[in-house]
MARDO-527129 format. One record per residue: residue number from 1; x, y, z of N, C-alpha, C in turn; residue in one letter. Coordinates in pm, 1 decimal, padded with zeros to 6 digits. Example, Ala and Ser with C-alpha at 12.3 -4.5 7.8 and 13.67 -1.06 7.14 Angstrom:
! MARDO-527129
+-----+----------+----------+----------+----------+----------+----------+----------+----------+----------+------+
!  nr !      n_u !      n_v !      n_w !     ca_u !     ca_v !     ca_w !      c_u !      c_v !      c_w ! rest !
+-----+----------+----------+----------+----------+----------+----------+----------+----------+----------+------+
!   1 !  01319.0 ! -00569.0 !  00780.0 !  01230.0 ! -00450.0 !  00780.0 !  01320.0 ! -00330.0 !  00780.0 !    A !
!   2 !  01285.0 ! -00225.0 !  00708.0 !  01367.0 ! -00106.0 !  00714.0 !  01290.0 !  00003.0 !  00787.0 !    S !
+-----+----------+----------+----------+----------+----------+----------+----------+----------+----------+------+
This chain:
! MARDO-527129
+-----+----------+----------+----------+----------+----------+----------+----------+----------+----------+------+
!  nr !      n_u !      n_v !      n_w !     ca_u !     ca_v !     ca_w !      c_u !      c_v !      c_w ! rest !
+-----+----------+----------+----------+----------+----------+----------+----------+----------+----------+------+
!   1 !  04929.1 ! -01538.5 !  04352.8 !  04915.0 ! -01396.4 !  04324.5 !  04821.3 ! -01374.8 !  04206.6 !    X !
!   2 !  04837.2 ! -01435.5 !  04087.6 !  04742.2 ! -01484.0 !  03965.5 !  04601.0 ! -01476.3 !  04034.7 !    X !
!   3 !  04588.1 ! -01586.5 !  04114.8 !  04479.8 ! -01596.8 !  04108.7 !  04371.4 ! -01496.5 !  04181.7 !    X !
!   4 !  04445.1 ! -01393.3 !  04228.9 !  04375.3 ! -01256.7 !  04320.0 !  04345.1 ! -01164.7 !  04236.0 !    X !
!   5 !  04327.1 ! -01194.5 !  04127.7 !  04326.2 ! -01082.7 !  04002.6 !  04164.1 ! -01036.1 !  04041.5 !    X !
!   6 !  04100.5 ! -01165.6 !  03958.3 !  03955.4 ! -01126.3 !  03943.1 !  03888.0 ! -01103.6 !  04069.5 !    X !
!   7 !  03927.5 ! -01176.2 !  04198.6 !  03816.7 ! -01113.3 !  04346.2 !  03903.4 ! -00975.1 !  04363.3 !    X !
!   8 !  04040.3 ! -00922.6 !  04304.2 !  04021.4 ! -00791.4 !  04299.0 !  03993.0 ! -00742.0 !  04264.6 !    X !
!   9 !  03986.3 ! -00738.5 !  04124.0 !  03874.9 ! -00632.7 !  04039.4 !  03716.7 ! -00631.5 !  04060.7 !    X !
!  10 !  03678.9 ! -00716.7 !  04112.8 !  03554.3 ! -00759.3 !  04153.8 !  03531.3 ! -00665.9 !  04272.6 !    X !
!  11 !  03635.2 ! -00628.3 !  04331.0 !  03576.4 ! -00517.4 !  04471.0 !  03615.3 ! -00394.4 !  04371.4 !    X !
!  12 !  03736.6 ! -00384.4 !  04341.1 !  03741.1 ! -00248.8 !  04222.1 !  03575.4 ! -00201.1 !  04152.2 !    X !
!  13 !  03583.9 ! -00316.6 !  04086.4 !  03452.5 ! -00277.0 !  04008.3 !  03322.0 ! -00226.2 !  04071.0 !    X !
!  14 !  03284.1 ! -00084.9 !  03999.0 !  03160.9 ! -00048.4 !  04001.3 !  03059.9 ! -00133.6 !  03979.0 !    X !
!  15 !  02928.2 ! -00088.5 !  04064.0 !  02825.4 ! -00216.6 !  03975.1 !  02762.8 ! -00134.4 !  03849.3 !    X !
!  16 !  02781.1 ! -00224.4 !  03802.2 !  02768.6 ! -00217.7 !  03624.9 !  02577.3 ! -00214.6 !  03595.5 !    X !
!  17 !  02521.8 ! -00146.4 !  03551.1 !  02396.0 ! -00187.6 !  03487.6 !  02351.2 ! -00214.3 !  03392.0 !    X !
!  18 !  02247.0 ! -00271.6 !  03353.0 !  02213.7 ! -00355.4 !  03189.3 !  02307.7 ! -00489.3 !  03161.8 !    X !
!  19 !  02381.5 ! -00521.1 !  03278.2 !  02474.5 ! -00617.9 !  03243.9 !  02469.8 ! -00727.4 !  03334.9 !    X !
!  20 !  02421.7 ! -00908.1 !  03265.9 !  02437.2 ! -00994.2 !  03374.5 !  02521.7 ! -01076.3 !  03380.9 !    X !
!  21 !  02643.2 ! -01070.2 !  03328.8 !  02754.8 ! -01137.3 !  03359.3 !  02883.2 ! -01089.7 !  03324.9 !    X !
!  22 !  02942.1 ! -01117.8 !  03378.9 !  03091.4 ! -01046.1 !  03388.5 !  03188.1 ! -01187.8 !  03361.6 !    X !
!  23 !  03284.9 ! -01180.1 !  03258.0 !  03356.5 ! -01278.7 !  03213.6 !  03463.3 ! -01285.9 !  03218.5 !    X !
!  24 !  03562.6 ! -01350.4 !  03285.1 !  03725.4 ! -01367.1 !  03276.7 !  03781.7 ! -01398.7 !  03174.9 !    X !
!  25 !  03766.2 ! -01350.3 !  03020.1 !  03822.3 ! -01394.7 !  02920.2 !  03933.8 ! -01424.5 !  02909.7 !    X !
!  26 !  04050.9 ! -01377.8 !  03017.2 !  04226.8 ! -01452.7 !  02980.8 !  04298.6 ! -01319.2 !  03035.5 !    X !
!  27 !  04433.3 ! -01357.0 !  03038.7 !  04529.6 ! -01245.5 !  03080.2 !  04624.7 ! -01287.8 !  02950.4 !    X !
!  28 !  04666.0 ! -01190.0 !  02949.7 !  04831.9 ! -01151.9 !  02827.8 !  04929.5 ! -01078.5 !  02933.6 !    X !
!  29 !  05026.3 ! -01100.5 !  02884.0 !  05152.1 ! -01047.7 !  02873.4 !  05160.0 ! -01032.0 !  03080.9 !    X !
!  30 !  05129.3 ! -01139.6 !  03126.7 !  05190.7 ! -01189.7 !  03266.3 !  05313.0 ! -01182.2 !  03291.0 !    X !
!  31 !  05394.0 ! -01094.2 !  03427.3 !  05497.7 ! -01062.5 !  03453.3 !  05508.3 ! -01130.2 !  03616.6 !    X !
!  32 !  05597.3 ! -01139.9 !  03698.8 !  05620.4 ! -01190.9 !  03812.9 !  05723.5 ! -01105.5 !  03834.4 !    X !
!  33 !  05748.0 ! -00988.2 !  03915.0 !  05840.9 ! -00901.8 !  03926.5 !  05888.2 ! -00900.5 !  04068.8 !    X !
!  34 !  05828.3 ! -00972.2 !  04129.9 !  05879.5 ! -00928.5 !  04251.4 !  05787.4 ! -01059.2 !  04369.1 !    X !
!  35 !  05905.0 ! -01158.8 !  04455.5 !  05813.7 ! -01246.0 !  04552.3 !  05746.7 ! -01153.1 !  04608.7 !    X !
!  36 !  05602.8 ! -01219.2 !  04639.3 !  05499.1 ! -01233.0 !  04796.0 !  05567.1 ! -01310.6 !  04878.3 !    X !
!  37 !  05585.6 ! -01250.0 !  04991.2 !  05637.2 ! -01358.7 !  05085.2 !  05474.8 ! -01344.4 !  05200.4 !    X !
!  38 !  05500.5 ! -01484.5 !  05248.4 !  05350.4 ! -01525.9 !  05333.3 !  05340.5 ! -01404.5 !  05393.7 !    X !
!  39 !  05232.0 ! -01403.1 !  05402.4 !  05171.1 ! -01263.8 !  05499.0 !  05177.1 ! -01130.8 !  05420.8 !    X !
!  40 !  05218.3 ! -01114.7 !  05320.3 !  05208.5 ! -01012.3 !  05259.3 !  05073.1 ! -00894.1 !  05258.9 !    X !
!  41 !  05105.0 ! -00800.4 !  05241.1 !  04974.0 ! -00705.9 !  05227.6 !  04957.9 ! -00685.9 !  05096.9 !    X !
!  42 !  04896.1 ! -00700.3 !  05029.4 !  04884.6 ! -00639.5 !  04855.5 !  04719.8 ! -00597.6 !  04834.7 !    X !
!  43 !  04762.4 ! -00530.5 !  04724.2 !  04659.7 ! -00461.7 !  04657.2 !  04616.9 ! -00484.8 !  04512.5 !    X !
!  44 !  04534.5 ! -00453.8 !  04441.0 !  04522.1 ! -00444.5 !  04322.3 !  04461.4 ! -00293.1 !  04239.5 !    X !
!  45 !  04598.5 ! -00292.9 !  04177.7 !  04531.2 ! -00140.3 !  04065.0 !  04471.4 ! -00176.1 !  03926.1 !    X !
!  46 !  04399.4 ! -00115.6 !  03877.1 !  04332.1 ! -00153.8 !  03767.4 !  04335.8 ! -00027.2 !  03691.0 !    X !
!  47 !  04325.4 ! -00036.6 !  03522.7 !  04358.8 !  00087.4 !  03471.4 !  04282.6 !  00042.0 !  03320.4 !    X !
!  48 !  04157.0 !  00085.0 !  03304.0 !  04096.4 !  00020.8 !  03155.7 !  04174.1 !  00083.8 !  03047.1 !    X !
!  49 !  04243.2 ! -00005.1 !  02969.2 !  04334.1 !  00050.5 !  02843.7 !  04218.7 !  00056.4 !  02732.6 !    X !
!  50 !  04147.5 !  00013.7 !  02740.1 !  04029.8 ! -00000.3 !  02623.6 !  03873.9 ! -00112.5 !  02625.2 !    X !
!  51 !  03814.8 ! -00018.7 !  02567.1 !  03694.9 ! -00105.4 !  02604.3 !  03674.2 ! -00120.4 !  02412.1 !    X !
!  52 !  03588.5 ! -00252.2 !  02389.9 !  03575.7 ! -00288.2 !  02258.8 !  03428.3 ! -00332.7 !  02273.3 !    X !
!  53 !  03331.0 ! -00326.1 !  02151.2 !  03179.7 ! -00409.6 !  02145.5 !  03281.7 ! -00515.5 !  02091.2 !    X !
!  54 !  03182.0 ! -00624.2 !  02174.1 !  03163.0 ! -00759.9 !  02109.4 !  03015.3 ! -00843.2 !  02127.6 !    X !
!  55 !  03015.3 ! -00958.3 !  02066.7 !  02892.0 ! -00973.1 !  02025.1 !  02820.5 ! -00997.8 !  02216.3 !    X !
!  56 !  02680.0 ! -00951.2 !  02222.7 !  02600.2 ! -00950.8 !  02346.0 !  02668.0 ! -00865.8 !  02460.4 !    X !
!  57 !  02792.1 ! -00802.7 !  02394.2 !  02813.2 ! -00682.1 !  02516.8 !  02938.5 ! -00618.8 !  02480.4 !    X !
!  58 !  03067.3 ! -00579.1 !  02593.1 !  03151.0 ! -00530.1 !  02552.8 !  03280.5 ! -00596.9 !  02578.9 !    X !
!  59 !  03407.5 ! -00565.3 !  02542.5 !  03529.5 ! -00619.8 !  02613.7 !  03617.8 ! -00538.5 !  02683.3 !    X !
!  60 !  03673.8 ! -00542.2 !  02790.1 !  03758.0 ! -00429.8 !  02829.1 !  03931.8 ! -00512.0 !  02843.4 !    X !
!  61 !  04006.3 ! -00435.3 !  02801.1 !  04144.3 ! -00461.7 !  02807.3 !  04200.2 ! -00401.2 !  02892.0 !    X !
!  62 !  04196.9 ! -00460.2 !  03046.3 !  04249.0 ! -00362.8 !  03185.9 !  04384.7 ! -00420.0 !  03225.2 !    X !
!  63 !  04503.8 ! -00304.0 !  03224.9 !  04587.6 ! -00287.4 !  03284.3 !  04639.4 ! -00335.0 !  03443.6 !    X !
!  64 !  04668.1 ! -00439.8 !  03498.4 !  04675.7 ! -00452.6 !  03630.2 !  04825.0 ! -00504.0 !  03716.1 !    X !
!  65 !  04834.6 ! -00413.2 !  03787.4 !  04951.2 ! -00435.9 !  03897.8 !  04905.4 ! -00427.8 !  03993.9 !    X !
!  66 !  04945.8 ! -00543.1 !  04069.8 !  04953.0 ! -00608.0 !  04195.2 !  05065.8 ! -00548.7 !  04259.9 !    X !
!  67 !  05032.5 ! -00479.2 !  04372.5 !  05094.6 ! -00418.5 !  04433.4 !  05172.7 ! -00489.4 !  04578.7 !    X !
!  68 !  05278.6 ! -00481.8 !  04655.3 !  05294.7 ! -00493.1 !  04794.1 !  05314.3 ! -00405.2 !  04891.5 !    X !
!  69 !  05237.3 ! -00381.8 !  04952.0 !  05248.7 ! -00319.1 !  05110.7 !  05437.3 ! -00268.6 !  05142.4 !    X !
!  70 !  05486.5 ! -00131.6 !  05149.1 !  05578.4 ! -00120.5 !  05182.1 !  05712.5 ! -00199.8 !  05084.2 !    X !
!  71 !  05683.3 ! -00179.1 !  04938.4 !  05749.4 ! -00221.1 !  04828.7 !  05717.9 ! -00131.2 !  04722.7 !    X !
!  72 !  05844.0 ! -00072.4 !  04663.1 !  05844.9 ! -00038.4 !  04557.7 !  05838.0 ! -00053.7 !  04423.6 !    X !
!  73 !  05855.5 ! -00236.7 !  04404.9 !  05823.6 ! -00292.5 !  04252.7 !  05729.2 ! -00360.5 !  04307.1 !    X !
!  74 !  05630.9 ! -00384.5 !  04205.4 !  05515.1 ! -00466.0 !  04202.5 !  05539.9 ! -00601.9 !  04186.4 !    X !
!  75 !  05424.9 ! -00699.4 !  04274.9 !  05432.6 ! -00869.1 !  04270.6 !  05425.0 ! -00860.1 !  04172.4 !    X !
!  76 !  05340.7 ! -00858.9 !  04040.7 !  05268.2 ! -00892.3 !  03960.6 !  05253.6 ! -00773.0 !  03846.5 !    X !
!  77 !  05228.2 ! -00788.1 !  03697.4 !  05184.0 ! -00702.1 !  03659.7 !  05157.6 ! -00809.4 !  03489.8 !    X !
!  78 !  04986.1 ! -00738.6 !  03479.5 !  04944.9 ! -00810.6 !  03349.3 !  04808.8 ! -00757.5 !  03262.6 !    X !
!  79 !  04787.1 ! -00774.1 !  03200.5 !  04663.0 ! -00731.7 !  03090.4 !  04597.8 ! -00851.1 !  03087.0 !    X !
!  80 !  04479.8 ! -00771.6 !  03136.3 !  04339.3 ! -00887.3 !  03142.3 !  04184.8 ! -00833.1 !  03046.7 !    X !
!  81 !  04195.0 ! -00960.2 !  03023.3 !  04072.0 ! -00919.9 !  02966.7 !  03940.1 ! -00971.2 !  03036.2 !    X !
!  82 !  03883.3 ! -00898.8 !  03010.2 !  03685.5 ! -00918.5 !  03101.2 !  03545.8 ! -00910.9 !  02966.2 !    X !
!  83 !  03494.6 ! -00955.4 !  03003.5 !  03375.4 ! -00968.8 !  02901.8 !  03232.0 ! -00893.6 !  03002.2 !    X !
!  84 !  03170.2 ! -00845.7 !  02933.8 !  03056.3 ! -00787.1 !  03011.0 !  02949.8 ! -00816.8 !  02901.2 !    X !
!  85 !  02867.1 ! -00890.9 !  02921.1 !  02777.9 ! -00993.6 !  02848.4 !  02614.8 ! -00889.4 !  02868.0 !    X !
!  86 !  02551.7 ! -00821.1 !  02830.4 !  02414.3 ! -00742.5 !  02830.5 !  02321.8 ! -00912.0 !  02891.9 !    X !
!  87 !  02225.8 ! -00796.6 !  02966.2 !  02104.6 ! -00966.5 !  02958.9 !  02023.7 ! -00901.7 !  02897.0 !    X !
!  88 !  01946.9 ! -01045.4 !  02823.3 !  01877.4 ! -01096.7 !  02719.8 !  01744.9 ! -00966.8 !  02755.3 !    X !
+-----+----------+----------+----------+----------+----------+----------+----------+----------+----------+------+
């Protein structure tokens, strides 16, 4: 479930301009609330809690729950961070 984070936000995400790389800097505060059982349908919501400069671009601190198809608590729910790096 972890690991569906970033190819979800990756369809979430707008394309970004002035920017050539996009960075998985880490997740915090990872929750497991609820099994995927095989075959599951899920989703991913994304919710930017904050964006920060850092050096060669910015950081964003996004909110994300992993959702299931026909479930009321979420698989998943965690704070990720992303790096958006400017090119040179």
């Amino acid at each position: 479930t972890l690991s569906l984070v970033v190819p979800l936000f990756e369809q979430a995400l707008p394309p970004l301009e002035g920017y050539g790389m996009t960075l998985n800097y880490g997740l915090n505060r990872v929750r497991f609330t609820s099994p995927v059982p095989v075959g599951s349908r899920i989703r991913g919501r994304f919710t930017l809690e904050d964006l920060e400069g850092v050096a060669q671009g910015e950081q964003a601190r996004v909110a994300v729950t992993i959702e299931l198809e026909g479930q009321e608590k979420p698989a998943c729910v965690a704070e990720a961070l992303f790096r958006f790096l400017r090119r040179p």
